[in-house]
N, CA, C and O atoms as a DFTB+ gen file, in Angstrom:
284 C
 N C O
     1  1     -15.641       3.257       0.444
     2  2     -14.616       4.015      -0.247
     3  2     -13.259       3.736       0.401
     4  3     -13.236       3.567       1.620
     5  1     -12.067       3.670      -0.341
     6  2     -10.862       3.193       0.367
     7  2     -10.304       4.547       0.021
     8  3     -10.503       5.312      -0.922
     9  1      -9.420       4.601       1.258
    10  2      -8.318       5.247       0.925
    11  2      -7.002       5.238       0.725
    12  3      -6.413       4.209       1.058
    13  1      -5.988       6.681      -0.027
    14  2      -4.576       5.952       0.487
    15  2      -4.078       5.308       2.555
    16  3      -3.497       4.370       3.101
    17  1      -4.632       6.285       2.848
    18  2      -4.514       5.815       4.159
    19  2      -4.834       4.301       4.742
    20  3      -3.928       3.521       5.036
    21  1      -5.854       4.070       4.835
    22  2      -5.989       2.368       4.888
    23  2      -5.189       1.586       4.006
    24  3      -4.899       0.475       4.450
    25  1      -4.832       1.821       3.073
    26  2      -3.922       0.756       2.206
    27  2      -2.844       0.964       2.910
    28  3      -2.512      -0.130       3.365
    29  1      -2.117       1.775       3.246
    30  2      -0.595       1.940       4.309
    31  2      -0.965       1.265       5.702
    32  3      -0.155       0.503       6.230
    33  1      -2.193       1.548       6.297
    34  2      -2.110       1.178       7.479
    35  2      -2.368      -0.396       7.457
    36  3      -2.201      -1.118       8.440
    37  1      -2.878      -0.910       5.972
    38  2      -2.846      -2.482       5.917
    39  2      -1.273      -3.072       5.362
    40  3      -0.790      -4.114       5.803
    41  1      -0.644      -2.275       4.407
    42  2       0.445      -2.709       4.690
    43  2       1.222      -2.177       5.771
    44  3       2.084      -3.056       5.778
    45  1       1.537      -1.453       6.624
    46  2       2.243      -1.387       7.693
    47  2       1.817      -2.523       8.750
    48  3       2.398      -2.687       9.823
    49  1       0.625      -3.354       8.260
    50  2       0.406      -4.444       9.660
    51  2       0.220      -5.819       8.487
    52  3      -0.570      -6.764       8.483
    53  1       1.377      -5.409       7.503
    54  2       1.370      -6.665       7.523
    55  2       0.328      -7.882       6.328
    56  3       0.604      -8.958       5.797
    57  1      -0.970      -6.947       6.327
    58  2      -2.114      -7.511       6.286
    59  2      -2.350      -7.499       4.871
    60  3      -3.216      -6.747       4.424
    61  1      -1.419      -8.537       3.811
    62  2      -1.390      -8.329       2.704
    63  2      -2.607      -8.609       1.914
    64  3      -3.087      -7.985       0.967
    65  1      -2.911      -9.440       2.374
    66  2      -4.807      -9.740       1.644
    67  2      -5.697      -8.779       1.634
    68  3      -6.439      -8.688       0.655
    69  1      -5.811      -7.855       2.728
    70  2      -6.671      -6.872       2.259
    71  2      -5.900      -5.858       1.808
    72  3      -6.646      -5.383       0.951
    73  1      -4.929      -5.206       1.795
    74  2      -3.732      -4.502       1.293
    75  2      -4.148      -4.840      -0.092
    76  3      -4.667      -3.839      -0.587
    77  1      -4.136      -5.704      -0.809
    78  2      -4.163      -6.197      -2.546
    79  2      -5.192      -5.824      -2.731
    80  3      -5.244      -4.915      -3.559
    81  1      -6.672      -6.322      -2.046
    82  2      -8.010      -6.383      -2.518
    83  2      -8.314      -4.320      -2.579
    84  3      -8.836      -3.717      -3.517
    85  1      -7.894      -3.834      -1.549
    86  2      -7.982      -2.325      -1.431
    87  2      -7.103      -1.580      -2.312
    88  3      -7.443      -0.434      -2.608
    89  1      -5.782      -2.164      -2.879
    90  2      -4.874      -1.787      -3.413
    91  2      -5.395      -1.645      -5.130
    92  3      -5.223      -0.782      -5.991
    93  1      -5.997      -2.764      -5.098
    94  2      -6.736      -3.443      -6.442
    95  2      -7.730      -2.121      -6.663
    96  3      -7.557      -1.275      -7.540
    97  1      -8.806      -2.123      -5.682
    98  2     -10.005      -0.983      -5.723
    99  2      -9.471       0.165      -6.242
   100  3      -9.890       0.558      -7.331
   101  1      -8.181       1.090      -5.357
   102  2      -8.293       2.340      -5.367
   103  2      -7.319       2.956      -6.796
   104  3      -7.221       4.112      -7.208
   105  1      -6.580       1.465      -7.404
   106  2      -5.750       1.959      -8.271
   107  2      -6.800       1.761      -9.889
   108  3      -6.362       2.018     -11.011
   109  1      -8.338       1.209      -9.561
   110  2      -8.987       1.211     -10.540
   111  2      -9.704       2.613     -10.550
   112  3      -9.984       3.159     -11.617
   113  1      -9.968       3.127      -9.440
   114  2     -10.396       4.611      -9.520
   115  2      -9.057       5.491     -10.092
   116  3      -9.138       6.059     -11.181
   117  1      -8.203       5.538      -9.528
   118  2      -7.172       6.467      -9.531
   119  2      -5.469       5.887     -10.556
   120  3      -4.286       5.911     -10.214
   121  1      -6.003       5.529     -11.565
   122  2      -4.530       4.546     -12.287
   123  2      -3.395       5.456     -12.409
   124  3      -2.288       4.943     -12.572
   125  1      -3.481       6.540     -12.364
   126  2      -1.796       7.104     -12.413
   127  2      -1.423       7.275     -10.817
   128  3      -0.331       7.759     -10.522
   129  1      -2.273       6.904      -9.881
   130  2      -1.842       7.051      -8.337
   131  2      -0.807       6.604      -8.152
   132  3      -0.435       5.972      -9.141
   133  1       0.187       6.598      -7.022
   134  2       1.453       5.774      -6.661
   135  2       1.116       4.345      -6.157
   136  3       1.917       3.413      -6.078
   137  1      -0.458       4.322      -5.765
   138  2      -0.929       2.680      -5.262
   139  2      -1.137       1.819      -6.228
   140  3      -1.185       0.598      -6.081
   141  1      -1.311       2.617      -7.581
   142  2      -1.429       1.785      -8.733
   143  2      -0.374       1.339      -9.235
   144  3      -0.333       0.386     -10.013
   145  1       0.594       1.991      -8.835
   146  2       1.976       1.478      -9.519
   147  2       2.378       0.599      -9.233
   148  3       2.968      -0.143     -10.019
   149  1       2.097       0.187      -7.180
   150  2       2.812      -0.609      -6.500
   151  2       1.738      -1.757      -6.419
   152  3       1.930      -2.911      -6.037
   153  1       0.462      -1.139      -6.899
   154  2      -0.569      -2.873      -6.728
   155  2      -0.185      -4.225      -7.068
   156  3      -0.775      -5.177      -6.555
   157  1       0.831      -4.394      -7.958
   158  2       1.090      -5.344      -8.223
   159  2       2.164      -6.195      -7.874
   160  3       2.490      -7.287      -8.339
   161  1       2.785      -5.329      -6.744
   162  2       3.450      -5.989      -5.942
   163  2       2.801      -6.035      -4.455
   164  3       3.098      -6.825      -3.559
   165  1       1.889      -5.041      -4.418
   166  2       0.835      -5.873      -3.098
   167  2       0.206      -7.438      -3.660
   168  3      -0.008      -8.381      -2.898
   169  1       0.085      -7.451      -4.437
   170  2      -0.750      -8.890      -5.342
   171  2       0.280     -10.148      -4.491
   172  3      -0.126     -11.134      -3.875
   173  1       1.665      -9.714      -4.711
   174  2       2.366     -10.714      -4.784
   175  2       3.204     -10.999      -3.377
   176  3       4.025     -11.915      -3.335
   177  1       2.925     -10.103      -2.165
   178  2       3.470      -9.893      -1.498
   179  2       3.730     -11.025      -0.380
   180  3       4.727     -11.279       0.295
   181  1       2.440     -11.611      -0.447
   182  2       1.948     -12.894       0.914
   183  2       2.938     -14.213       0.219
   184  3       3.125     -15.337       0.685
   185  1       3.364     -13.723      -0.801
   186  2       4.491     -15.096      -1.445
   187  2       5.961     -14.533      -1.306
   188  3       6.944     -15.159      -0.907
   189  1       5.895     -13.141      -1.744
   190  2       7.171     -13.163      -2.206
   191  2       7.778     -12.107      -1.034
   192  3       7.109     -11.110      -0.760
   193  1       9.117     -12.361      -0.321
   194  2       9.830     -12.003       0.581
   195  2      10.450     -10.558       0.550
   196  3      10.663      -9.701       1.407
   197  1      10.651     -10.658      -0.822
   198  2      11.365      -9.194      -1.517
   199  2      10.495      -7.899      -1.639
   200  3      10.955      -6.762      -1.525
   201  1       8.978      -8.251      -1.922
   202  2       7.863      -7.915      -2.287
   203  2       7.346      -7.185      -1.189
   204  3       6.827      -6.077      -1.322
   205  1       7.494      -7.861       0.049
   206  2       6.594      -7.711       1.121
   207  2       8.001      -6.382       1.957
   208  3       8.000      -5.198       2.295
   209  1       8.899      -7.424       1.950
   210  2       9.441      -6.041       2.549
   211  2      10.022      -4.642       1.488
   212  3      10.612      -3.713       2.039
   213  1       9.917      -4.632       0.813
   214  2       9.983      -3.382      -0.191
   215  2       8.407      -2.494       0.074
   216  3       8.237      -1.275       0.063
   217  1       7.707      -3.246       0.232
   218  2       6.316      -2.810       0.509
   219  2       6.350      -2.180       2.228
   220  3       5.592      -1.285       2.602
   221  1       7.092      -2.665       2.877
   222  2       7.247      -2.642       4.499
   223  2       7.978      -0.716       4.667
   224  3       7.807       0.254       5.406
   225  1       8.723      -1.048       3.579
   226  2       9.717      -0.015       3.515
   227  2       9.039       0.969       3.014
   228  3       9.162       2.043       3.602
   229  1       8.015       0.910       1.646
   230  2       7.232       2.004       1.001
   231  2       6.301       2.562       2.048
   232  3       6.354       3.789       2.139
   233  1       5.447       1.945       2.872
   234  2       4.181       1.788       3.882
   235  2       5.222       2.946       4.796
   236  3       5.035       4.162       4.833
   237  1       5.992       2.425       5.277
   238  2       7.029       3.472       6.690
   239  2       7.274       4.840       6.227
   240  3       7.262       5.805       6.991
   241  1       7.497       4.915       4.959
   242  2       8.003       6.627       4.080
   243  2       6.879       6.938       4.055
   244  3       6.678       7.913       4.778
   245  1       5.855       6.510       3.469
   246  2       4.490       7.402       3.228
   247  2       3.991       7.641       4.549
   248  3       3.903       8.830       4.855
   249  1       3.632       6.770       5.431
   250  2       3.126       6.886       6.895
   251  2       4.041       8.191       7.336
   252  3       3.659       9.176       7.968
   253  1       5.217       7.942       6.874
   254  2       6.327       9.577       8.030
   255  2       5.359      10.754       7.301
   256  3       4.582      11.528       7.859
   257  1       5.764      10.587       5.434
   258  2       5.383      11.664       4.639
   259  2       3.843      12.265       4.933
   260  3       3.473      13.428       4.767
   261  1       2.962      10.988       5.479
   262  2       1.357      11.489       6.017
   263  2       1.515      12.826       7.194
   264  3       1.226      14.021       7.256
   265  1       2.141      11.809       8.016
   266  2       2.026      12.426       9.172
   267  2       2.656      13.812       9.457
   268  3       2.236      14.683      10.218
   269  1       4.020      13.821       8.488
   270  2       4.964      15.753       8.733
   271  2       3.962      16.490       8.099
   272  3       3.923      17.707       8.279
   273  1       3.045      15.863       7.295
   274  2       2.050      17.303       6.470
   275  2       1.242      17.520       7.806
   276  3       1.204      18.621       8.356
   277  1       0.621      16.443       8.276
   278  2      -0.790      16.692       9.686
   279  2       0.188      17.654      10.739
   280  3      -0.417      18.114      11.707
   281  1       1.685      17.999      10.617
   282  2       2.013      18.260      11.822
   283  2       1.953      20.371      11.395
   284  3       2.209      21.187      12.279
């Protein structure tokens, strides 16, 4: 089972191949999710420069937004 959590912590490292393949999974369970929106720029990310860091930038807000709820 994937979660949102592992998909951030694969894009926060970067790790766009499994980032897509997990990104792919969880937005077929969940299609109005926010991972579904952005799956398709995880798809494209290991090519495209714009892609990857817009994704760098989404991964850092959600990771803060995870973590002020745990606090």
């Amino acid at each position: 089972m994937v979660t949102e959590t592992m998909i951030i912590i694969a894009l926060r490292q970067k790790n766009w191949e499994a980032a897509a393949e997990m990104a792919r999974e969880y937005a077929e369970k969940k299609p109005e999710s926010e991972i579904a929106k952005i799956a398709p720029a995880v798809e494209t990310a290991e090519k495209s420069v714009e892609a990857a860091w817009l994704l760098s930038i989404f991964s850092e807000i959600k990771w803060r937004e995870m973590n002020e709820v745990d606090i």
